[in-house]
Residue frames as qw, qx, qy, qz and C-alpha x, y, z in Angstrom:
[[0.544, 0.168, 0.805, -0.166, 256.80, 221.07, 112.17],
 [0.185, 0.304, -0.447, -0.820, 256.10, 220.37, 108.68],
 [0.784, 0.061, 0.430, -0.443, 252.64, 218.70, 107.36],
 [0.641, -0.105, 0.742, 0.166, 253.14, 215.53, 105.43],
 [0.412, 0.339, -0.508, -0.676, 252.84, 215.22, 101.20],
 [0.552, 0.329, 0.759, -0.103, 249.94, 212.98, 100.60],
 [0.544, 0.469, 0.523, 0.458, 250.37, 212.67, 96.70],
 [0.097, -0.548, 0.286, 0.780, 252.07, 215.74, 94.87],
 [0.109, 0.137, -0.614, -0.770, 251.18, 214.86, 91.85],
 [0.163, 0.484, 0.803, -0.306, 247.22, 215.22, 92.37],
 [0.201, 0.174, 0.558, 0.786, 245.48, 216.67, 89.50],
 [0.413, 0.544, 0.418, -0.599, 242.52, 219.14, 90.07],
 [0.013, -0.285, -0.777, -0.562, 240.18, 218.69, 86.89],
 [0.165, -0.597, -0.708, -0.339, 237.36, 221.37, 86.32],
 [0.071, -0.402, 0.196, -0.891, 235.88, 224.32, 88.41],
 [0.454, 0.068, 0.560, -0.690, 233.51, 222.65, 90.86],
 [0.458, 0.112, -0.190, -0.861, 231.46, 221.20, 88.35],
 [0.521, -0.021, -0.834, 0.182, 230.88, 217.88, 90.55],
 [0.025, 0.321, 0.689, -0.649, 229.21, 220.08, 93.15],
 [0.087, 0.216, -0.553, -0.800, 227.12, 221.60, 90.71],
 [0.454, 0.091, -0.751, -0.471, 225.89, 219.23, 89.29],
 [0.293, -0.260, -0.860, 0.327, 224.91, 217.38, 92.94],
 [0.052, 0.352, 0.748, -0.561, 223.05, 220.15, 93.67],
 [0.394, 0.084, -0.395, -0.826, 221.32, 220.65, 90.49],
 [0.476, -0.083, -0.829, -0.281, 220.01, 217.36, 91.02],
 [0.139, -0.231, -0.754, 0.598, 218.94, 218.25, 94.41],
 [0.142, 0.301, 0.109, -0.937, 217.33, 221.27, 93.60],
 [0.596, -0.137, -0.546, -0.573, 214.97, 219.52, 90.49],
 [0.299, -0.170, -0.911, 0.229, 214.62, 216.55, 93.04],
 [0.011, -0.036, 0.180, -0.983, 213.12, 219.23, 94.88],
 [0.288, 0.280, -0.343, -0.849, 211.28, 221.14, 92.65],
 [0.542, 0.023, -0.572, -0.615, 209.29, 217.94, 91.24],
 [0.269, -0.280, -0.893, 0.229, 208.55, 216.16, 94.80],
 [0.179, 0.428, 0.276, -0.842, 206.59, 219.76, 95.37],
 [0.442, 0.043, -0.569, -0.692, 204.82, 219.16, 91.83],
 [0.395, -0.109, -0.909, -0.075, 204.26, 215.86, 92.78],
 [0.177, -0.318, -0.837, 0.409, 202.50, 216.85, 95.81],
 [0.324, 0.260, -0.020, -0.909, 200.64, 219.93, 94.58],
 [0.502, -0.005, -0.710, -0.495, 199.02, 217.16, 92.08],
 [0.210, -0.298, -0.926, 0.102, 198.26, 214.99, 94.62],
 [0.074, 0.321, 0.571, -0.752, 196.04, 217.48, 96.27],
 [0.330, 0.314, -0.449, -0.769, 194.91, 218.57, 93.25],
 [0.384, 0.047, -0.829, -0.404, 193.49, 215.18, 92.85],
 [0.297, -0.254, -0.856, 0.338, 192.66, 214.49, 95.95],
 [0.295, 0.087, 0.109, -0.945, 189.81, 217.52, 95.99],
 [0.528, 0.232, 0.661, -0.480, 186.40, 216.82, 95.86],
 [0.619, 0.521, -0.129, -0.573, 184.73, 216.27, 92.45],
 [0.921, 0.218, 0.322, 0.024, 184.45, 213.03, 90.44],
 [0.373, -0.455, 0.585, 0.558, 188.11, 212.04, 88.60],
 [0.647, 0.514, 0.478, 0.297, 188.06, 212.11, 84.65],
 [0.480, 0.419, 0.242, 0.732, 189.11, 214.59, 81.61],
 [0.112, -0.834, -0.073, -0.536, 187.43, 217.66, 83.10],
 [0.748, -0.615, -0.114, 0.221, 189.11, 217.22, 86.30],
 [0.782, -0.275, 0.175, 0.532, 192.13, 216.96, 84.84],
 [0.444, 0.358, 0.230, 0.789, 191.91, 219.87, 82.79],
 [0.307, -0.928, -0.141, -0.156, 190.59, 221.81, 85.51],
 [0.658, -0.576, 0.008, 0.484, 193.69, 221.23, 87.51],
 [0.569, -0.142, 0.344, 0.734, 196.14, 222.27, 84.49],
 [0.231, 0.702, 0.493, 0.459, 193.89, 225.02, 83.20],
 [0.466, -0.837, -0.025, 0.287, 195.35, 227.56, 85.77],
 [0.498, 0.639, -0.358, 0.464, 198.53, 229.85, 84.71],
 [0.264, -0.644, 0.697, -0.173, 200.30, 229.25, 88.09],
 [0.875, -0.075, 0.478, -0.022, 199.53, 225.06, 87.87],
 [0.803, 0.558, 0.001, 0.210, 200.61, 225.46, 83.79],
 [0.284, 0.763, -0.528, 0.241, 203.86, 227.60, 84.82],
 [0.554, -0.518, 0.641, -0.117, 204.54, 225.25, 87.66],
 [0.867, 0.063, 0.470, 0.153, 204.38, 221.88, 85.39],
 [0.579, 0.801, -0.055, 0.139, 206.26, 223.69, 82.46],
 [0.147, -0.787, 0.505, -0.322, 209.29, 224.48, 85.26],
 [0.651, -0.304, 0.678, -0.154, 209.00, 221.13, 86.86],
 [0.781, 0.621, -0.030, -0.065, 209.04, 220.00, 82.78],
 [0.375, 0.797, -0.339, 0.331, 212.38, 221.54, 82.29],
 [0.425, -0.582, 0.665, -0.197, 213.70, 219.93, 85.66],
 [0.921, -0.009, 0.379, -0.091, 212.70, 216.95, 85.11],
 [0.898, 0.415, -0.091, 0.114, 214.78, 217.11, 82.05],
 [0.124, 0.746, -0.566, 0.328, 217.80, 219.01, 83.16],
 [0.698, -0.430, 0.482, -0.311, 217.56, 216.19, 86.20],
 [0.920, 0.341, 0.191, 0.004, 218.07, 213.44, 83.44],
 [0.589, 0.751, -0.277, 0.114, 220.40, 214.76, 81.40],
 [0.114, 0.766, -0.555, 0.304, 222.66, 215.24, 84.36],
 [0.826, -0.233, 0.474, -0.196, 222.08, 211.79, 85.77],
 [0.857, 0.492, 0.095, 0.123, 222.18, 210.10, 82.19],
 [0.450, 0.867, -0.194, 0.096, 225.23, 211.99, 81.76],
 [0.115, -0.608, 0.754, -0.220, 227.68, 211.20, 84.30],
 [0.862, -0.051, 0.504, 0.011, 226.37, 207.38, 84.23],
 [0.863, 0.458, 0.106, 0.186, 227.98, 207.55, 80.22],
 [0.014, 0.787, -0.565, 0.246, 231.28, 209.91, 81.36],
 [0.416, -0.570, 0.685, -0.180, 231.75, 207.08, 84.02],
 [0.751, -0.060, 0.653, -0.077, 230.97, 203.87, 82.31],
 [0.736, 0.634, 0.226, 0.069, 230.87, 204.28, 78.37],
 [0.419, -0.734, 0.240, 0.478, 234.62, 204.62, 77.35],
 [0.480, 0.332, 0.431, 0.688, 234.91, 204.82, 73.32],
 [0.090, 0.166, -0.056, -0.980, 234.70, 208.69, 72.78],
 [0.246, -0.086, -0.627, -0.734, 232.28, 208.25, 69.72],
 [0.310, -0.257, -0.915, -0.020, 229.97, 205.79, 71.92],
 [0.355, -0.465, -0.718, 0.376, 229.67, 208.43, 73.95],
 [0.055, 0.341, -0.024, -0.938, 229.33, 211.29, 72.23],
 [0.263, -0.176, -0.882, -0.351, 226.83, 209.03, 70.10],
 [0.339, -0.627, -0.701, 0.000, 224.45, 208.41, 73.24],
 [0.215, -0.333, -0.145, 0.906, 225.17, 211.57, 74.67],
 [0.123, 0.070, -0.566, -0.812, 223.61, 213.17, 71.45],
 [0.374, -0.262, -0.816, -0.354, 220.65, 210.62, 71.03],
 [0.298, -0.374, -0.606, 0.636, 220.20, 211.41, 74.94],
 [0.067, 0.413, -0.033, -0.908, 219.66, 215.46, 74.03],
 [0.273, -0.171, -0.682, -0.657, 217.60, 214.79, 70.90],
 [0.310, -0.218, -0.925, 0.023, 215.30, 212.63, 73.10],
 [0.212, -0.515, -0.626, 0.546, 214.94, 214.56, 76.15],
 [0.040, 0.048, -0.245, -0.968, 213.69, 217.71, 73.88],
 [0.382, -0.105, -0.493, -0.774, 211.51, 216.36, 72.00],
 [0.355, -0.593, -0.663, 0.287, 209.94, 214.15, 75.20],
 [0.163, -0.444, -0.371, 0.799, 209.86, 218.21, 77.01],
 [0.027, -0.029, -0.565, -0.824, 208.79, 219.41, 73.53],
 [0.398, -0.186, -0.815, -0.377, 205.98, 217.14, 73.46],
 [0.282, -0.544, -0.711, 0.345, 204.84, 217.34, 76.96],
 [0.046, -0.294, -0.017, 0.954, 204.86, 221.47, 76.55],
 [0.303, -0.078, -0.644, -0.698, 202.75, 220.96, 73.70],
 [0.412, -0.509, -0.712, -0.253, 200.19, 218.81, 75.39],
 [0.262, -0.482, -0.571, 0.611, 200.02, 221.16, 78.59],
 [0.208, 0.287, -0.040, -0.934, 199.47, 224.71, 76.50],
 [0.138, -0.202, -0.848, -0.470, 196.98, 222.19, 74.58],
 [0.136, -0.404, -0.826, 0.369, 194.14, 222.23, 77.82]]
């Protein structure tokens, strides 16, 4: 008995890097619905809400390494979202090595900037 040829001339493309990627995006997903919910408690403690609150919460070194990590997801979570929406939909090379580019610039200096104002507190 022999099993059937359902397309010979199927092309593997890449090393996995379609699962990867799915569960990089799990893993920030993760990663920043736990931020998200450390904060809320964080907020949701007793004591009147304003500037000293909020730089009580983020004035800890486990709350500053957690939002510095959940920083760096948040971008890596982008990029690889942002990316595969311009692989699949943006088809001049240039256009897309263009926004590709302008992407990376962006998300730095947005993680840059938020780093900056968290070691700021």
């Amino acid at each position: 008995m022999t099993t059937p040829n359902y397309g010979s001339k199927r092309t593997v493309v890449g090393a996995h890097y379609g699962l990867r990627d799915w569960l990089a995006q799990r893993v920030t997903a993760v990663l920043m619905a736990l931020f998200t919910l450390v904060l809320i408690v964080q907020v949701l403690l007793p004591g009147r809400m304003g500037y000293d609150k909020w730089a009580g919460i983020f004035s800890s070194q486990w709350m500053k390494f957690l939002t510095f990590v959940t920083i760096v997801a948040l971008a890596y979570h982008v990029w690889v979202g942002i990316r595969d929406v311009l692989m699949d939909y943006v088809k001049p090379v240039g256009v897309k090595l263009a926004l590709q580019v302008a992407t990376l610039v962006w998300l730095v200096g947005c993680a840059g900037w938020a780093i900056q104002v968290l070691w700021r507190l």
